[in-house]
KOLMIPA-712219 format. One record per residue: z negated, x, y negated of N, C-alpha, C in turn; residue in three letters. Coordinates in steps of 0.001 Angstrom, whole numbers, plus 500000, padded with zeros to 6 digits. Each point is the difference from the previous one (the first is absolute). Layout:
BEGIN
ZXYZXYZXYALA;...
This chain:
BEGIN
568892176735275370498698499486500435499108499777498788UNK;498766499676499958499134499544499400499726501150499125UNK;499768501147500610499819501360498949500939500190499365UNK;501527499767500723500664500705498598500235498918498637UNK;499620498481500600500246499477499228499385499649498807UNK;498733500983500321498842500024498954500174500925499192UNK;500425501171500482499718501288499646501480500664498911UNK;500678499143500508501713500189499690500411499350498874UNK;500622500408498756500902499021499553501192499092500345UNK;500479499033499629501544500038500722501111500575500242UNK;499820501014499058501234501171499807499720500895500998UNK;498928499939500196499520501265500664500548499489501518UNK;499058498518500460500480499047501090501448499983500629UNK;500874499728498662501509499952500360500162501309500476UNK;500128501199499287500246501561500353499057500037501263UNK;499281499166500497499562500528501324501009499852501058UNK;499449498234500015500923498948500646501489499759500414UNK;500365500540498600501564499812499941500031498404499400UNK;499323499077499999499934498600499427499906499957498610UNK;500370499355499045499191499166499177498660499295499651UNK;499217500076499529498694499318500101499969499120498514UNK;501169500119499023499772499276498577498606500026499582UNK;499451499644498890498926499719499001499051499489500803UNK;498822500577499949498740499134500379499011499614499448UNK;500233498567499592499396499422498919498424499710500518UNK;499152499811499031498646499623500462499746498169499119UNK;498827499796500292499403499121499409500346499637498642UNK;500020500961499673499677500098498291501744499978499664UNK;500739500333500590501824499930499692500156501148499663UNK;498857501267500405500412501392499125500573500649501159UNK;500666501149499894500717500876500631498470501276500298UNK;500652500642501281498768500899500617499742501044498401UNK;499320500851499898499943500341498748500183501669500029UNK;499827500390501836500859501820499919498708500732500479UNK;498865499386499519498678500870500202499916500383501451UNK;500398501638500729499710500292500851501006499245501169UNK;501267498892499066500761499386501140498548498978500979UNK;499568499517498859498883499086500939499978498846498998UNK;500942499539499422500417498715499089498655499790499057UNK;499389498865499455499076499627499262498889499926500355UNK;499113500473498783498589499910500373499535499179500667UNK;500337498583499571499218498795500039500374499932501680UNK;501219500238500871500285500069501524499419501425500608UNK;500154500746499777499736501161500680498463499835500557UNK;499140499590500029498302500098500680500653498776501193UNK;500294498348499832500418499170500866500802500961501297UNK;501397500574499070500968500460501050499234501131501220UNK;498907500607499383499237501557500628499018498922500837UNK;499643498889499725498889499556500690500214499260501319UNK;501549499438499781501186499250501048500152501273501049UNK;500549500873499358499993501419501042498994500443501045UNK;498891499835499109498701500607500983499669499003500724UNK;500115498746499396499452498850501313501337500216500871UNK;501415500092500069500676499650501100499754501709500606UNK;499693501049499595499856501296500794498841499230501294UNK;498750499990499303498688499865500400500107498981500747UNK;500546498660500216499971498431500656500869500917501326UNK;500902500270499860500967500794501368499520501557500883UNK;498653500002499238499087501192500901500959500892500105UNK;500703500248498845500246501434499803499543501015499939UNK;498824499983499221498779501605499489499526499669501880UNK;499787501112500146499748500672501141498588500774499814UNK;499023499456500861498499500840499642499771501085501420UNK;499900501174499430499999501213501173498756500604499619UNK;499207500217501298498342500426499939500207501535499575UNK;499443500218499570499741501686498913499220500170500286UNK;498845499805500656498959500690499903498671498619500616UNK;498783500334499742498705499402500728498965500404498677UNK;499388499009500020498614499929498848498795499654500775UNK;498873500562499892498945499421500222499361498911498974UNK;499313498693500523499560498885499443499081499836500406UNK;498694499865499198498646499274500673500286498388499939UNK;499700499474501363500341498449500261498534499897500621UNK;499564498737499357498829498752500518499801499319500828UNK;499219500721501204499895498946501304498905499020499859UNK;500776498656500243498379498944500102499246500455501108UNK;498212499421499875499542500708500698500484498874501536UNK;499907500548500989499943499341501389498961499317500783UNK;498959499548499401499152499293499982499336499063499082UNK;499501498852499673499093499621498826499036501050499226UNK;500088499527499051499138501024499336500225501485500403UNK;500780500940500672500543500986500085500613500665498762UNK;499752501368500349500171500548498149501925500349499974UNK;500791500033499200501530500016499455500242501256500429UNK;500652500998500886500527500655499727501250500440499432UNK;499810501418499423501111500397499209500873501228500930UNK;501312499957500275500621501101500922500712500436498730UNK;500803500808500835501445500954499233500602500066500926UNK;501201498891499829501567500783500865500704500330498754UNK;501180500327501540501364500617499078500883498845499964UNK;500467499813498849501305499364499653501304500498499524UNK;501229499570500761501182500417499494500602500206498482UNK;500573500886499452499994500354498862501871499512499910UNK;500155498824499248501413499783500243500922500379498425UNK;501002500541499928500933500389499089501243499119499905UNK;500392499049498957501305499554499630501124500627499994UNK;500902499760501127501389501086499915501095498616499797UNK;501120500533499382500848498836499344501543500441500701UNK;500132499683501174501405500533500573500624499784499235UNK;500626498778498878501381499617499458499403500198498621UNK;500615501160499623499511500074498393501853499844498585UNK;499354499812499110501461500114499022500790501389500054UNK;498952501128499753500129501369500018500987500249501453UNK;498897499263501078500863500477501387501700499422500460UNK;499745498702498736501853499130500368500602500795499107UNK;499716500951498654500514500272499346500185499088498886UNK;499848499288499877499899499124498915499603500387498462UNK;498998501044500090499933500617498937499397501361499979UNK;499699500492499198499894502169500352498347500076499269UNK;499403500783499983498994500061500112499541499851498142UNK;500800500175499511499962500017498166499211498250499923UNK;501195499279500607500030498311499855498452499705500397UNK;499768500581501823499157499175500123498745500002499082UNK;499901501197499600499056500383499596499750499357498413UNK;501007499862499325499939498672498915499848498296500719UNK;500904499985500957499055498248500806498633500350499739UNK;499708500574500520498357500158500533499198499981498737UNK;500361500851498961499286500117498547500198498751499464UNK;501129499145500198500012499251498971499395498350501017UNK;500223500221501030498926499347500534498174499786499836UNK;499724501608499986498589500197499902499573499277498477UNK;500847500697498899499897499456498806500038498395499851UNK;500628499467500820500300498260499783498698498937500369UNK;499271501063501326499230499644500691498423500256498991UNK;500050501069499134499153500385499320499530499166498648UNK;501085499491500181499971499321498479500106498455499992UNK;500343499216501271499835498959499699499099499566500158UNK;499998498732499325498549499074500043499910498861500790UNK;501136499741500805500203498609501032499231499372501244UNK;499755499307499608499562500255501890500091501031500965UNK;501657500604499613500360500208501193499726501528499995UNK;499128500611499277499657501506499666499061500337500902UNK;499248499261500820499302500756501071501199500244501072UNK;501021499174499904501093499928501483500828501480499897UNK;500107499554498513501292501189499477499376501957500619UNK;498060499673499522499199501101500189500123500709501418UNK;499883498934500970499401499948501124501639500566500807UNK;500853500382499442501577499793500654500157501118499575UNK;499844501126498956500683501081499527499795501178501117UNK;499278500005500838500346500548500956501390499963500595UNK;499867498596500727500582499400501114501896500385498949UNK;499972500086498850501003499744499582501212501783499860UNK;498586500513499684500230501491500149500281500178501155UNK;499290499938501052500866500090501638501090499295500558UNK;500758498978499175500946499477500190501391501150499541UNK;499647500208498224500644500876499687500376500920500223UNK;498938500780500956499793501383500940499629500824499396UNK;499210499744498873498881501281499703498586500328500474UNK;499997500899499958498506500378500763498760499858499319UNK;499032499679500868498395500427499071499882500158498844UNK;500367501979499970499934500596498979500798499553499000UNK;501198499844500334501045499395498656499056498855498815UNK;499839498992501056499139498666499640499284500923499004UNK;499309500525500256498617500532499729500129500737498701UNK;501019500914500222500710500701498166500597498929499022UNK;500795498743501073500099499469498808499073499080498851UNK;499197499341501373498784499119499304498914501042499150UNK;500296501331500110499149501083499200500392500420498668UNK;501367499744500070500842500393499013500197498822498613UNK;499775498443500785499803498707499086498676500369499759UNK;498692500361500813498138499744499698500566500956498965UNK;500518501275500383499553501047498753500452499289498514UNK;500770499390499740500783499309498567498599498717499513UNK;500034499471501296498937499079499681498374500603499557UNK;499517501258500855499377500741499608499218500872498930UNK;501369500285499641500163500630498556499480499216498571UNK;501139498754500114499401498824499197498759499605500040UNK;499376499628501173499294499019499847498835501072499700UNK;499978501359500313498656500557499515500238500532498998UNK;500960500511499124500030500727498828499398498654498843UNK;500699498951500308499764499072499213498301499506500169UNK;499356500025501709498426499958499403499453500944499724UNK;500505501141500411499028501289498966499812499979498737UNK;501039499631499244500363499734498661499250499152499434UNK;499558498817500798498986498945499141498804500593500444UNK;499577500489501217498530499716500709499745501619500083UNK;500765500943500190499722501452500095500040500700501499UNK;499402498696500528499936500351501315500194499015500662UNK;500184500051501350500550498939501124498451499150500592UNK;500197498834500042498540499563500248500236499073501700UNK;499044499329500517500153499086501251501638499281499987UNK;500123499271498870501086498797500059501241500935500412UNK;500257501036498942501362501061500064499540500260501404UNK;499025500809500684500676500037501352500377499542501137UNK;498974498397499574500575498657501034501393499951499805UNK;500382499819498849501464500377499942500745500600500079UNK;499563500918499991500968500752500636500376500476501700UNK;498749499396500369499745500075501568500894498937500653UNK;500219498884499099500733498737500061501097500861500170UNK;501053500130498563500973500889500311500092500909501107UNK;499374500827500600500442500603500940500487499439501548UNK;499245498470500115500446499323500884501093499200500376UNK;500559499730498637501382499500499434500868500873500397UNK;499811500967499532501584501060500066499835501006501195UNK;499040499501501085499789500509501006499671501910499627UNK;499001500112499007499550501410500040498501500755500450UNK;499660500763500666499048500526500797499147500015499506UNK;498808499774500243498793500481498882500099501436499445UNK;500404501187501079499793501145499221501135500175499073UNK;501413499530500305500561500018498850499949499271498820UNK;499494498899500246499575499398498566499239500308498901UNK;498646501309500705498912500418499300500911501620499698UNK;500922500176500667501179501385499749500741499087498382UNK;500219498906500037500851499773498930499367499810498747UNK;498619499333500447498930499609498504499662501652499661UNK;499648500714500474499541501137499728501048500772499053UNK;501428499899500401500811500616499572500162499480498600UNK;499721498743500269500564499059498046499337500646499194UNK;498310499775501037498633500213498498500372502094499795UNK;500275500652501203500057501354499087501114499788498777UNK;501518499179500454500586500065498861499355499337498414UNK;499781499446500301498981499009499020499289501003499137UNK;498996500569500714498847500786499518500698501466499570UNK;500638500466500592501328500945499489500648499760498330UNK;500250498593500021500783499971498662499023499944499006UNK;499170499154500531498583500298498981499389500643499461UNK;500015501312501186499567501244499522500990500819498872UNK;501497499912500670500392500543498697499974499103498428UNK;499883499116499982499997498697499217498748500896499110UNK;498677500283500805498695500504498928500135501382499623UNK;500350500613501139500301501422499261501221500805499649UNK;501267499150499819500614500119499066500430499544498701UNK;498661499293499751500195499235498562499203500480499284UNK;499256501317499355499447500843499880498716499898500363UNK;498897500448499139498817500487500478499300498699500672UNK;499399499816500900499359498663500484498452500607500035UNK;499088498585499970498669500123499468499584500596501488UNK;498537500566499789499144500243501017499996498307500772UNK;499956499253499718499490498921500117501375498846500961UNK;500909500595499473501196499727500624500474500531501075UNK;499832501428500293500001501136500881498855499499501405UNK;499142499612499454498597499602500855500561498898500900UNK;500666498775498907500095498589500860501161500260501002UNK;501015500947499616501234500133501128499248500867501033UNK;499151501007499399499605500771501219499251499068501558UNK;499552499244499074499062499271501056500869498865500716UNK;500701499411499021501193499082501085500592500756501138UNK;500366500680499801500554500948500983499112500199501162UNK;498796500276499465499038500271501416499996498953500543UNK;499286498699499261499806499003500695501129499189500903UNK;501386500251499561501206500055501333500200501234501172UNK;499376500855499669499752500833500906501337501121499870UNK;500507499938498629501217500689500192499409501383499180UNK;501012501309501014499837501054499123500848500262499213UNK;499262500435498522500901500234498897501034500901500395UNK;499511501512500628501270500598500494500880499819500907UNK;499410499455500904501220499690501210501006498634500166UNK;499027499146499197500219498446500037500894499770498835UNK;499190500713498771500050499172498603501541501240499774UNK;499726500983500030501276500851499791499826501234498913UNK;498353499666499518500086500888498868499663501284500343UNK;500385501242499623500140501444499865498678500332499998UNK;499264501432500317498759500537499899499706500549498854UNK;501003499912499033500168500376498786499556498662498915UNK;500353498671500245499621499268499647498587499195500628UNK;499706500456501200498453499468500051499186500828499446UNK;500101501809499620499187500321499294499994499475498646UNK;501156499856499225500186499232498658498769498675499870UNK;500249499488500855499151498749500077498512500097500114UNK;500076500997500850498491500055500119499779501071498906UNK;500479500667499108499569500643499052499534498857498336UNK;501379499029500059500030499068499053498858499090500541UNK;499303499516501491499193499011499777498462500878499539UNK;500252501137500500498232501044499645500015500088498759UNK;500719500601499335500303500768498474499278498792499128UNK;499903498872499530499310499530498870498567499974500526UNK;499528500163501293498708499405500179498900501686499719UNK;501193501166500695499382500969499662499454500710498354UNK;501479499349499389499751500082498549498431499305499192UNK;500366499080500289498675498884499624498938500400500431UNK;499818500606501062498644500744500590499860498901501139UNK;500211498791499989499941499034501448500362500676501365UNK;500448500733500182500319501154501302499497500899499682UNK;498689500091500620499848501657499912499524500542501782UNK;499555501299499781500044500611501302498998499042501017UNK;499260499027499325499220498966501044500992499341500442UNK;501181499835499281500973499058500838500742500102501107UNK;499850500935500925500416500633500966500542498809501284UNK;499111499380499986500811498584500832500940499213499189UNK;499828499663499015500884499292499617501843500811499674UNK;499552501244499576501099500850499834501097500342501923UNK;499018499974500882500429500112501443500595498655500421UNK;499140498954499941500970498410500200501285500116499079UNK;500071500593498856501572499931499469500269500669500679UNK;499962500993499892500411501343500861501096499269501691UNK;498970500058500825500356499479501151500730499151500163UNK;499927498751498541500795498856500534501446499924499199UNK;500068500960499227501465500811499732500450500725500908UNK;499527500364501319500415500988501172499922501392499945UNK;499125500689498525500088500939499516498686500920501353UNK;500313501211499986499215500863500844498784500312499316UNK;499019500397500452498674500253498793500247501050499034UNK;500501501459500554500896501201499187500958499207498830UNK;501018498881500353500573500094498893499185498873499183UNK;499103499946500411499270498861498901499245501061499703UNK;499463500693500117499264500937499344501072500747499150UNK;501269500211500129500769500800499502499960499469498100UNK;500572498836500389500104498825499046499113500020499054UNK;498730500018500453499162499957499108499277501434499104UNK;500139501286500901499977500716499421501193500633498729UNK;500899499568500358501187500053498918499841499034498757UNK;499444499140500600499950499162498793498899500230499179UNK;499068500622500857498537500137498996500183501159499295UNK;500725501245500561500586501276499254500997499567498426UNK;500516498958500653501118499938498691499405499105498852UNK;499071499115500386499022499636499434499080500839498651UNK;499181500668500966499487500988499257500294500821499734UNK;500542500680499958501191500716499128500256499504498713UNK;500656499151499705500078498935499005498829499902499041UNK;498919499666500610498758499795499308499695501249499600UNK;499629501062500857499713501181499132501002500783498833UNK;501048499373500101500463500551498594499637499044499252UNK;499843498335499853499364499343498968498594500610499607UNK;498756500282501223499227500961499535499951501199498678UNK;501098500451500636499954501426499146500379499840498669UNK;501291499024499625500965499902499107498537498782499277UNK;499387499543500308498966499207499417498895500880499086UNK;499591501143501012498750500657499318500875500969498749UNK;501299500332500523500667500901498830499456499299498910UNK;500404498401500154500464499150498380498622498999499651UNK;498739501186500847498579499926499572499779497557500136UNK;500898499887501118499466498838500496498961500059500887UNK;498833500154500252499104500481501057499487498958500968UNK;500034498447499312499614498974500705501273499613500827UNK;501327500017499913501188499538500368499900500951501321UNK;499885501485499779500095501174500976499181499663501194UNK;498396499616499435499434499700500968500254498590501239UNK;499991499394498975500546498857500570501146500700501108UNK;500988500424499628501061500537501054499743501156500763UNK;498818500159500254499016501260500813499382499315501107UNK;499357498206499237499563499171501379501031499579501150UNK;501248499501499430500950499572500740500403501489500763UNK;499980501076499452500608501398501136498683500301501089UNK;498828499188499724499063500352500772500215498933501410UNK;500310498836499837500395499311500514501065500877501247UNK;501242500650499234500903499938500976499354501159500239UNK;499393500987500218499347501227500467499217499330501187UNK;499414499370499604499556498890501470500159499714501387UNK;501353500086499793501088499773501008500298501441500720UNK;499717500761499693501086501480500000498167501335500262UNK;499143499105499707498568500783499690500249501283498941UNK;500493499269498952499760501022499073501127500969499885UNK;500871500292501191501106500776500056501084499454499417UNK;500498500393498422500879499467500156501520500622498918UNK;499831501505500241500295500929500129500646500205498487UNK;498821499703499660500366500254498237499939502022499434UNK;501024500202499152500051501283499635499411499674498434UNK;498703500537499501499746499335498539499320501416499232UNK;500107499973499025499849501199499467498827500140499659UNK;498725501049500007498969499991500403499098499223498994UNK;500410500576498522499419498916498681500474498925500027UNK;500690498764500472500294499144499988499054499362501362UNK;499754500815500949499543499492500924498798499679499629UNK;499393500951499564498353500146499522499873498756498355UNK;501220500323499604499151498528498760500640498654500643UNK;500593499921500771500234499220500538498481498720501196UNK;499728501170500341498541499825501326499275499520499146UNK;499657500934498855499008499957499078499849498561499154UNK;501006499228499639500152498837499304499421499126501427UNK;500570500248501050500011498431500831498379500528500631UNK;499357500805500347499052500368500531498851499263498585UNK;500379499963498848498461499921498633500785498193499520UNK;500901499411500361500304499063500146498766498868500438UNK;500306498881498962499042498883500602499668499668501723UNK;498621500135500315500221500127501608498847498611500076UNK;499838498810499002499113499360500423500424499126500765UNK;499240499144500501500438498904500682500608500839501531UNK;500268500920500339500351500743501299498924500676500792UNK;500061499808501318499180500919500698499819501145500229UNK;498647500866499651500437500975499943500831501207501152UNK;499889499212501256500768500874501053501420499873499932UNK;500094498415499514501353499741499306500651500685499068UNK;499525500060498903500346501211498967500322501468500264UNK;498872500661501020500187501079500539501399500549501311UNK;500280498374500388501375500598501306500812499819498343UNK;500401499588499591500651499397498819500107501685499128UNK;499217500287499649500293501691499534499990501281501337UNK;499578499353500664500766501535500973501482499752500379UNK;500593498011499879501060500526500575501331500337498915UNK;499511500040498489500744500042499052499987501801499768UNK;498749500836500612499172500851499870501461501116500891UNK;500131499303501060501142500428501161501354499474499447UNK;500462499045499705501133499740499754500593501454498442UNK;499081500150499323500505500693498965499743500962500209UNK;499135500772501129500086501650500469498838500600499093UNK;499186499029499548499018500965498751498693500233501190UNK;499606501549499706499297500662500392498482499420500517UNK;499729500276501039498634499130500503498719500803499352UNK;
């Protein structure tokens, strides 16, 4: 019949038959070419399209009611000038059932059909002919010939969007960063082609851009230290797709504190973060997924290890009778005392503490306010433990 003669090679034909079927030449004088036992490209869409019109012309597909929908329908009004009403009936809900399928003559096992069907969808996807709305409008009808179901259809045209998917957004992230109107007209296009759902289509874009934004991420932070500034622009791409770094993006709680330690750390240094910055330090905070505790954690570790640091430049300064350098590195520990109010659990030996106070306290204080000056020595006053 018509299916096997589509679906079959001749070898295959003869070993059915018991006949001969010799060479079946096409147009072109070429021999079928093996793909799937469905001969040449250039025949295979004609031969699938001959099929579905002689299924469909002989009212084969069979439509069986499934079910009832409600519809609001428009009554004219029943008088002149009478106002339109609008009702709601029910309408029959009808389902395509395909009594004579390939699967059901045996003709081919479920591996085959399921390549017809792909390499159908693909043929239909890609040409540019006229005849690509016909080819569109049939991949149903062609799948129920074959005898696959819904769902089958549905994995496979998911399984071509996802390839097409992949491409077509890695490649505009790459120029544009992000997906804009056109990419998702298009891609909305695509999903109608390869017959895929809206929610799985926005299941498949989602999945590319985490991979995407995934490789990226390791791309910045495994190529060593990355700027505050670099750290900032991925952080915020990320939000603005709405993806979470931990659940989405893939990265460890170990590496969002990293990040959010590497984007704070130069601004705190510089003095540009200080304890007024409390919102701006919480928007990183939050939009790394970090809890307020471990953002507080973060920062108290860092301001400890910080100063720490500085007070031995302090000390090792006044030894080697640098007194302006010391001080200088007395303002910056006042700074991170700031953060911590002064606690910041320095052990300092009592003469060091006291000529220590003593330099930054008789220190140039012009140009400062004097209430300014005064939190400014109580909290250097507390950080070094010298006597009130």
């Amino acid at each position: 019949n018509e299916m096997e003669r589509l679906v079959l090679t001749n070898d295959q034909l003869a070993q059915k038959r018991g006949d001969d079927y010799g060479e079946d030449y096409f147009k072109s004088g070429q021999k079928p070419s093996g793909k799937l036992g469905l001969g040449t490209d250039g025949n295979i869409m004609s031969d699938i399209m001959n099929l579905i019109d002689f299924y469909v012309e002989n009212d084969i597909v069979e439509k069986e009611v499934v079910g009832t929908k409600k519809v609001e329908k428009k009554v004219p009004a029943e008088e002149e000038g009478g106002e339109e009403k609008t009702i709601t009936v029910e309408e029959p809900v009808y389902e395509s059932t395909y009594p004579i399928t390939a699967k059901g003559l045996q003709c081919i096992d479920d591996k085959v059909a399921e390549l017809c069907y792909r390499q159908f969808v693909v043929s239909s996807f890609t040409d540019q002919s006229p005849n690509a709305a016909r080819y569109e409008a049939s991949k149903a009808t062609f799948g129920g010939i074959l005898g696959l179901t819904a769902e089958q259809m549905e994995e496979i045209g998911s399984s071509i969007g996802g390839m097409v998917y992949d491409n077509y957004i890695t490649q505009s992230m790459s120029t544009k960063g992000a997906l804009d109107q056109q990419d998702m007209m298009f891609l909305a296009n695509i999903q109608g082609k390869l017959g895929i759902s809206a929610e799985k289509g926005e299941e498949m874009m989602l999945d590319t851009q985490k991979k995407i934004i995934s490789e990226e991420a390791s791309a910045l932070l495994d190529s060593g230290a990355p700027t505050p500034e670099q750290i900032k622009a991925f952080r915020e791409k990320c939000n603005s797709m709405g993806l979470d770094l931990e659940t989405d993006v893939g990265l460890s709680k170990s590496r969002l504190v990293s990040m959010f330690s590497m984007e704070i750390t130069p601004g705190i240094d510089s003095g540009e973060i200080t304890i007024e910055s409390a919102e701006e330090l919480q928007e990183i905070q939050e939009s790394l997924g970090l809890s307020e505790e471990e953002g507080e954690e973060v920062i108290s570790t860092l301001i400890q290890e910080r100063a720490n640091g500085v007070l031995a430049d302090v000390i090792g300064c006044m030894l080697r009778g640098m007194d302006a350098v010391a001080v200088e590195s007395m303002e910056t520990l006042v700074q991170y005392a700031a953060f911590v109010d002064g606690d910041l659990g320095f052990e300092v030996e009592e003469a060091n503490a006291n000529k220590a106070y003593n330099m930054f306290e008789n220190k140039d204080w012009s140009g400062v306010d004097e209430e300014e000056a005064e939190r400014q020595k109580a909290l250097l006053k507390k950080a070094l433990g010298v006597a009130i």
